[in-house]
C-alpha positions as CSV (number, residue, x, y, z in Angstrom):
1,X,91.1,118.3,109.7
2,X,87.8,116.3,109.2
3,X,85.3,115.2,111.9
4,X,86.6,112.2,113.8
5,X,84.1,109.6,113.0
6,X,82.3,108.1,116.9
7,X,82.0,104.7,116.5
8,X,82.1,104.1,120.0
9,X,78.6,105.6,120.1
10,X,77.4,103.3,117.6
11,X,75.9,99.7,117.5
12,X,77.3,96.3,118.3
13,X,76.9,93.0,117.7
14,X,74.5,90.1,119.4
15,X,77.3,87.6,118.5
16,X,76.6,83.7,118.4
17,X,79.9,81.9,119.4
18,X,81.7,78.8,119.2
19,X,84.4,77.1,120.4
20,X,87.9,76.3,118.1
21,X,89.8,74.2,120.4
22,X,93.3,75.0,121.6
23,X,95.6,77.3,120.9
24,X,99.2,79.1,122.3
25,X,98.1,82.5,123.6
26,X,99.6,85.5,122.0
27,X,101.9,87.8,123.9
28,X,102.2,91.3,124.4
29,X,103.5,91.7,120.6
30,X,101.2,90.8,117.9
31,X,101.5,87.7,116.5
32,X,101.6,86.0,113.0
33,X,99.0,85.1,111.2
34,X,97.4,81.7,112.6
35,X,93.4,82.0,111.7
36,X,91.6,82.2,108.9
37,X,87.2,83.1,108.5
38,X,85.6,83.4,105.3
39,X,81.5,83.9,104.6
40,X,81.0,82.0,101.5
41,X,79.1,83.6,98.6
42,X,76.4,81.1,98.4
43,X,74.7,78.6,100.9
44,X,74.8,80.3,104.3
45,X,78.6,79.0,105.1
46,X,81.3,80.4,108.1
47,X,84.5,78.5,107.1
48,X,87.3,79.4,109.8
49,X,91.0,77.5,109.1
50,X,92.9,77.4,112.4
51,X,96.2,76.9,113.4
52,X,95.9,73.0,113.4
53,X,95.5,72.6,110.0
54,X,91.7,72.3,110.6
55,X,89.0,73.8,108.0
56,X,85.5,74.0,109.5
57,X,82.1,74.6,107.1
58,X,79.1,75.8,109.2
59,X,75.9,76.9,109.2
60,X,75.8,80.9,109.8
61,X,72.8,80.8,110.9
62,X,73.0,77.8,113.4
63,X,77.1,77.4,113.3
64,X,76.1,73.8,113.5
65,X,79.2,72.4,111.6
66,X,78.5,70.8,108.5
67,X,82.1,69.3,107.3
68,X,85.4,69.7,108.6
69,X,89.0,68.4,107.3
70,X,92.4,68.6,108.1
71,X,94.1,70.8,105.5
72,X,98.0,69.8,105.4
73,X,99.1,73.1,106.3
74,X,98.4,75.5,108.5
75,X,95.2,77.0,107.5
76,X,95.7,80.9,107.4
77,X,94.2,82.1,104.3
78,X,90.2,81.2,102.5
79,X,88.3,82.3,99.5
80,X,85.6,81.0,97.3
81,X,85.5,80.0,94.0
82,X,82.0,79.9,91.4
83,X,82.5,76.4,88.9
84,X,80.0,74.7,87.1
85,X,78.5,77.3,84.8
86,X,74.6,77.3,84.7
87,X,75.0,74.7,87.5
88,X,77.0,76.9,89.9
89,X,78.5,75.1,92.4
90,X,80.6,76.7,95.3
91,X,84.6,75.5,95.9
92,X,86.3,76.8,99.1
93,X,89.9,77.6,98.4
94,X,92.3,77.4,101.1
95,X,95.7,78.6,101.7
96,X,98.3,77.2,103.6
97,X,101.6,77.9,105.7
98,X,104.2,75.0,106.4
99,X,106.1,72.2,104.9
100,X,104.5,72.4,101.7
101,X,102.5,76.0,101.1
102,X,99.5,74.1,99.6
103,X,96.6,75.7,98.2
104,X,93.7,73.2,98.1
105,X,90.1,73.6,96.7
106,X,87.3,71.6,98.8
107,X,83.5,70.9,98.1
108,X,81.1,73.6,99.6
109,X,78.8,71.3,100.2
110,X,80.7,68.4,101.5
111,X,84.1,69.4,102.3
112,X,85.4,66.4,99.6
113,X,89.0,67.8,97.8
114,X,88.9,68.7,94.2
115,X,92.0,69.4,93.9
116,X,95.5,70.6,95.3
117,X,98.7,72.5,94.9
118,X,102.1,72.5,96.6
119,X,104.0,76.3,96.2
120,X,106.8,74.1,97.6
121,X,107.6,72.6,94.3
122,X,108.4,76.4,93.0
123,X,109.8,78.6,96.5
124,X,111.5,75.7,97.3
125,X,111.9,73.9,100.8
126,X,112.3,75.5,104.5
127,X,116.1,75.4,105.4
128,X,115.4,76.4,108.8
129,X,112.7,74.5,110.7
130,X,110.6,77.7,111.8
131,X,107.4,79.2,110.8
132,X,109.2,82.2,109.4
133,X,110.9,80.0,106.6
134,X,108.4,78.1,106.1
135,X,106.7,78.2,102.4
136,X,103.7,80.7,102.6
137,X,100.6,81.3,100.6
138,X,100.0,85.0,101.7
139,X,97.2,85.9,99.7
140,X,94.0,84.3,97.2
141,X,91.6,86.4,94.8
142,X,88.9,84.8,93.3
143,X,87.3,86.2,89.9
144,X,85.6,86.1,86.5
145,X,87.6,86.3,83.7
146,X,86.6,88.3,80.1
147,X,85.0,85.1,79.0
148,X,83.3,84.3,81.8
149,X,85.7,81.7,83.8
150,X,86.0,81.5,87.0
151,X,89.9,81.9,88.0
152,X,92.0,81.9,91.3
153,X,95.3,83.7,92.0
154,X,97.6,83.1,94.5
155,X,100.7,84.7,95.7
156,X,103.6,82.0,97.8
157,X,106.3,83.2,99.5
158,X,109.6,81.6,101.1
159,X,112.4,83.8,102.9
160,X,115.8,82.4,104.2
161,X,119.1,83.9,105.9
162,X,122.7,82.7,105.7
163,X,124.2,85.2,107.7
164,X,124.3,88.4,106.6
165,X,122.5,87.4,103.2
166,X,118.9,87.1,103.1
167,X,116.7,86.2,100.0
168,X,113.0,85.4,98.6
169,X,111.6,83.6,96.4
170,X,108.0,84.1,95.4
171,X,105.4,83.2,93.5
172,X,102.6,84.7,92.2
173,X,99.9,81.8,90.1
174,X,96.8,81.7,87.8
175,X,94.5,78.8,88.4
176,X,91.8,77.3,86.3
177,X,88.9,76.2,88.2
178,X,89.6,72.5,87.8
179,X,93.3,73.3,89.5
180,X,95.4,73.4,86.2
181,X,98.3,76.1,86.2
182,X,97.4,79.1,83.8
183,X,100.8,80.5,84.5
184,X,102.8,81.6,86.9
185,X,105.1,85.2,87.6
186,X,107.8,84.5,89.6
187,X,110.6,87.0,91.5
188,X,113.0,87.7,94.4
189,X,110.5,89.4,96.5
190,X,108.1,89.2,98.6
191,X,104.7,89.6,98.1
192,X,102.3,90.9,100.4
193,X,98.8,91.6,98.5
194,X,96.9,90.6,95.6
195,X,93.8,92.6,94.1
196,X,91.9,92.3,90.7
197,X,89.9,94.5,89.0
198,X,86.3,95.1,88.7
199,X,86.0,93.3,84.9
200,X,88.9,90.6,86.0
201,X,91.5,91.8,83.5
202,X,94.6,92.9,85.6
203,X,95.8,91.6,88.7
204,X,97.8,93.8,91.1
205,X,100.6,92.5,93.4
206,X,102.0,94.4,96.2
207,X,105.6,93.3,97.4
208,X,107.0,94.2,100.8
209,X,110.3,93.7,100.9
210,X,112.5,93.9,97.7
211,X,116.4,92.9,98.3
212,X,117.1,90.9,95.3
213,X,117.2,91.9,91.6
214,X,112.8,92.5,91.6
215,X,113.2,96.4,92.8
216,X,109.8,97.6,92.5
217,X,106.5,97.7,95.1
218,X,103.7,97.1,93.0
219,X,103.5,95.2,89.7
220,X,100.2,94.9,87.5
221,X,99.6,91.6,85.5
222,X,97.4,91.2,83.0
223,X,95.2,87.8,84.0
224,X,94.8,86.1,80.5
225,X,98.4,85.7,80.1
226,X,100.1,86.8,83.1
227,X,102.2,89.2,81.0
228,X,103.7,92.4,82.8
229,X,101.5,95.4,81.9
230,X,103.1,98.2,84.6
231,X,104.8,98.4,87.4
232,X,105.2,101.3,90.0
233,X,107.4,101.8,93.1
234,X,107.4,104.9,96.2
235,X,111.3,105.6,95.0
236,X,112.9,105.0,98.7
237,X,115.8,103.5,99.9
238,X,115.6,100.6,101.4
239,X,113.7,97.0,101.2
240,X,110.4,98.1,102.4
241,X,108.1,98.7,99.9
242,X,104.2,98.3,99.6
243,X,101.8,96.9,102.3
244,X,98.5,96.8,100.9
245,X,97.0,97.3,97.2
246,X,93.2,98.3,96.2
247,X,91.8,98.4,92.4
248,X,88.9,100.9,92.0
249,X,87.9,100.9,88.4
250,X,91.1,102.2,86.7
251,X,92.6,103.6,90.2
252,X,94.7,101.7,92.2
253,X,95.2,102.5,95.6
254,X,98.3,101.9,97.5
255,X,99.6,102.0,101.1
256,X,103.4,102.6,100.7
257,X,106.1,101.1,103.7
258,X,108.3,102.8,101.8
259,X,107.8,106.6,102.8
260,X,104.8,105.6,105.4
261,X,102.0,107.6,102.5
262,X,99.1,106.7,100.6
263,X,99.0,106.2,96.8
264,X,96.2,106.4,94.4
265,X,97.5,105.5,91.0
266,X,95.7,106.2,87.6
267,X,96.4,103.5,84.3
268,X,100.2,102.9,84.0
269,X,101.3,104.4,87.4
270,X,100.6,107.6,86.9
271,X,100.2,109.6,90.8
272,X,96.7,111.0,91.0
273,X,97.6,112.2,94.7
274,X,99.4,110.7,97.7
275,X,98.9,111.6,101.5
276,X,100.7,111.6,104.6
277,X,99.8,108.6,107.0
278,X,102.5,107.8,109.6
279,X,105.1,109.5,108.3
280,X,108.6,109.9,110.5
281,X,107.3,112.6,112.7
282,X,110.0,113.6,115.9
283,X,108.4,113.1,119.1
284,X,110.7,113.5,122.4
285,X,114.2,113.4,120.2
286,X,112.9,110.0,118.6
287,X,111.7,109.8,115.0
288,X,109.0,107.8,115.0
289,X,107.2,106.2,112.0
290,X,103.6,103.3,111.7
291,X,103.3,101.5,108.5
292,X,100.1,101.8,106.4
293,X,99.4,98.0,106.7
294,X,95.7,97.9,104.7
295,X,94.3,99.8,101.9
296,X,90.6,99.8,100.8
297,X,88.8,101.9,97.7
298,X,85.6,101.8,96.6
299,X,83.5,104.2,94.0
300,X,85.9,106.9,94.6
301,X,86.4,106.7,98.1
302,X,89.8,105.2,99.9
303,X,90.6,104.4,103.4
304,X,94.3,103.5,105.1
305,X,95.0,101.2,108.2
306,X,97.9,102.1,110.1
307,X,100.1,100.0,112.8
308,X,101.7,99.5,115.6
309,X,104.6,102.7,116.2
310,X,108.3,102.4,115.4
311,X,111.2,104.3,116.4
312,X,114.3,104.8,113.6
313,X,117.1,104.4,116.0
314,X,115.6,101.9,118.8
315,X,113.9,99.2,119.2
316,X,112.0,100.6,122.2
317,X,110.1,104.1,122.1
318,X,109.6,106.5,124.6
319,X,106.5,107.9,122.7
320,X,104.0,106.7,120.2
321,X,103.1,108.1,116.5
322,X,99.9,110.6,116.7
323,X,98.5,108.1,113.8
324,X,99.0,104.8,114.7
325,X,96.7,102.7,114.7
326,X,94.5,105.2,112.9
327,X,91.7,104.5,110.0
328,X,92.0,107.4,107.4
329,X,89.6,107.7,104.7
330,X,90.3,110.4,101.7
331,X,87.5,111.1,98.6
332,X,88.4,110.8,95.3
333,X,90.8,114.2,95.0
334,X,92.4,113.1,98.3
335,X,91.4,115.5,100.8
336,X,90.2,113.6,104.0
337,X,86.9,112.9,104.5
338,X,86.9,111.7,108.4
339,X,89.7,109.2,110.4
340,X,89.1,107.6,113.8
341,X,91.1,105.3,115.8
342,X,91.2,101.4,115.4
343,X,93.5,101.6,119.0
344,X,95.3,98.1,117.8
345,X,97.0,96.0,115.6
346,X,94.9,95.0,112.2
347,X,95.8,91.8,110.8
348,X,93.7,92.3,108.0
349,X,91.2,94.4,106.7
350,X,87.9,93.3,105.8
351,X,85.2,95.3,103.0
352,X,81.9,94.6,101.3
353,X,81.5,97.6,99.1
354,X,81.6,100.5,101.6
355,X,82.1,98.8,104.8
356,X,84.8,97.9,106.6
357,X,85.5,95.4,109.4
358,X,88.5,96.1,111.6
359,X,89.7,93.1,113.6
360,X,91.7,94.9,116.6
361,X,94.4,92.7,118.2
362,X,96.8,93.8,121.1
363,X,98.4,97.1,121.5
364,X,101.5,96.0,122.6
365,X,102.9,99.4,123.4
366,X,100.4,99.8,125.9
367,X,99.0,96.9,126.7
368,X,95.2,97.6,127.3
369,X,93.2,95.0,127.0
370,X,90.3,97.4,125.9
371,X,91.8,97.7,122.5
372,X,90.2,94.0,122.2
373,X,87.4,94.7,119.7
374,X,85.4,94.2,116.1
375,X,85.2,97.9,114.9
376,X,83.6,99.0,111.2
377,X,83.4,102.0,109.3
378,X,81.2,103.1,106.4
379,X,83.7,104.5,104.0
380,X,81.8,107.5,102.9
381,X,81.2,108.7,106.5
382,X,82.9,107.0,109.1
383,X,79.9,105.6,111.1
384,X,80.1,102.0,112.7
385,X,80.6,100.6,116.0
386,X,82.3,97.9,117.7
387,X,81.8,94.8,119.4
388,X,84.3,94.1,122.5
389,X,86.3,91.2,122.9
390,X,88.0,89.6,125.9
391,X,90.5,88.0,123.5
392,X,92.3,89.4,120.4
393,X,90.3,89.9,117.1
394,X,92.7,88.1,114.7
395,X,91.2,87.6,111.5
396,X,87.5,88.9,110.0
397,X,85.1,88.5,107.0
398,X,82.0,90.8,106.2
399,X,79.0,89.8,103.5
400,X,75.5,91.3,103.2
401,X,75.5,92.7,106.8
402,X,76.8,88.9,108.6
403,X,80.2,89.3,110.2
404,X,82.4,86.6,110.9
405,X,85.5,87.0,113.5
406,X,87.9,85.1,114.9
407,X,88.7,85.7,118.7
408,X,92.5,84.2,120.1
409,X,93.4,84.3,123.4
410,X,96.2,87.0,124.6
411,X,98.8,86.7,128.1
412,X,100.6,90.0,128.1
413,X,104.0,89.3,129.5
414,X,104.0,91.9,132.0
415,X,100.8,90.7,133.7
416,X,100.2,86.7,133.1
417,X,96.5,86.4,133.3
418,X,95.1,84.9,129.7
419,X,92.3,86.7,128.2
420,X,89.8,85.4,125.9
421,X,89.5,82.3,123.9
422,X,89.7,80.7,120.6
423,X,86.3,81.1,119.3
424,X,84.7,82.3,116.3
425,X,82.1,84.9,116.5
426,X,79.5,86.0,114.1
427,X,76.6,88.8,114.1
428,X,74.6,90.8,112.1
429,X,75.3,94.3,111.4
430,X,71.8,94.4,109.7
């Protein structure tokens, strides 16, 4: 077993703060995604999308705002996009959950829209009025193409029940710059991830749950057409599938909620090694399982995020999985290099290169309210630190040492005192 890596030794953050307005506190479970923060790649921007709909530019220096609009969704997902050739200008791509699943592209500068899209038009309308049924863009990737064109993928989701029956329909879209549909790769499933590769020629999809006629976890796309160049899947029974995908070079890692492992895949599929991660273990007479819920690989280096602990034959557990909510990282043969503990829920996983940035919501088995935190990693060796929260870290971004996180508050049920705020909070690592 390697070294556990002590971050709690490590730095922190001298964050600057600001408000977001209101928002329902989480409970003791974690909850869906509601926040969005993105550091744009050129002219020192912090754009959070909240739960309103509302899409804030600021300074990250000052966080003086600088434009704000009302996206017509719930904001939950942000990229950016180069246009303009020699004259690069910035776009800030936004990705919404509700009535109609639009992704929209808005003016760095000045917040004016260039353009949008409704998913609605291909997964079809909510039949339930919920937020689980309603149309959602889960994931954006932004990238240069072989000639040099700036393109944006998508990936939209919508999931009903009648009954016992319940069904997907997803999307998966290449965008030009100016908005105009490249193509589009549509299934059954539902998609979870989207990655592309270093020289913008293959896209990989991860899909979580697979109950229709699309029976397989990952698929890899090649971006000029959209035409299907592999696909790969961990073999188990069942609808769970993938929860996270990573391209490095030709390597594609994979975190499988299939058989709770981690994948790296060579060209075509082929296994170059797999791990155990939260694999059912027996604790107490439960069997108790975590999903792998983020991948990340870089120059020959991987690292899995696991979750919250399940139990196969209850709801409730007794006991919790030795590695939940555990960061693993492996080297390029797949032995482990170091893992430590990210003591809560993930949302998402944010990297730049070889760092990582952990935003740690509730534990809601245990309900401590010092699992509340920013932690990073360097992926060769572990080191970080963390920056406490009162609230739950919900959603992060990480570029050239700024970090941008978004803070919610949290009421566990069992207690009723409301920790924290909706804020965004930003540092240097630097």
């Amino acid at each position: 077993m390697a070294e556990t890596a002590d971050t709690e030794r490590e730095g922190s953050l001298e964050c600057q703060s600001v408000p977001l307005g209101e928002i329902e506190a989480a409970r003791s479970r974690h909850m869906w995604t509601r926040s969005a923060v993105h550091i744009a790649e050129s002219g020192g921007l912090v754009v959070t999308g909240e739960w309103d709909g509302t899409v804030t530019a600021r300074d990250a220096d000052s966080l003086e705002a600088r434009w704000s609009v009302d996206h017509p969704d719930h904001a939950v997902g942000i990229a950016s996009l180069e246009t303009g050739g020699d004259d690069s200008e910035e776009t800030i791509m936004v990705a919404g959950r509700g009535e109609t699943g639009t992704i929209a592209a808005y003016d760095a500068a000045t917040g004016d829209r260039r353009w949008r899209y409704d998913a609605v038009e291909d997964v079809g309308e909510a039949v339930k009025d919920t937020v689980f049924y309603l149309p959602y863009v889960v994931a954006l990737e932004t990238g240069t193409d072989a000639d040099g064109n700036e393109r944006l993928y998508a990936a939209a989701r919508r999931y009903e029940r009648d009954g016992e029956t319940r069904q997907w329909y997803s999307t998966v879209y290449a965008f030009d710059a100016d908005g105009s549909v490249r193509w589009t790769y549509e299934t059954d499933a539902s998609p979870i991830a989207l990655d592309l590769d270093a020289d913008g020629e293959r896209l990989a999809v991860g899909y979580n749950r697979c109950m229709g006629e699309h029976d397989t976890g990952l698929v890899v796309l090649e971006t000029e057409s959209g035409d299907l160049e592999w696909t790969w899947d961990p073999g188990t029974e069942g609808d769970r599938r993938v929860g996270d995908v990573s391209f490095d070079r030709d390597s594609i890692a994979v975190s499988s909620h299939g058989d709770k492992r981690g994948y790296l895949l060579g060209p075509g599929g082929a296994e170059r090694w797999s791990v155990d991660l939260a694999v059912e273990t027996e604790i107490g007479g439960e069997t108790l399982y975590a999903y792998p819920n983020h991948a990340a690989a870089d120059d020959g280096r991987v690292a899995f995020v696991t979750g919250n602990t399940y139990a196969k034959e209850s709801r409730e557990t007794e006991s919790r999985h030795p590695n939940e909510h555990r960061v693993a990282a492996f080297d390029a043969d797949g032995t482990l290099s170091w893992d430590d503990e990210v003591r809560g829920f993930v949302h998402g996983l944010a990297t730049d290169g070889d760092r990582l940035v952990a935003p740690c919501a509730q534990n809601f088995r245990v309900r401590d309210p010092d699992t509340h935190a920013v932690r990073w990693f360097d992926l060769e060796s572990g080191a970080g630190g963390l920056e406490c929260l009162n609230g739950i870290a919900t959603a992060a971004a990480v570029a050239d040492g700024t970090v941008a996180a978004i803070e919610e508050p949290v009421a566990y049920h069992d207690n009723g005192e409301t920790r924290g705020e909706y804020a965004l909070r930003v540092g240097s690592l630097e």
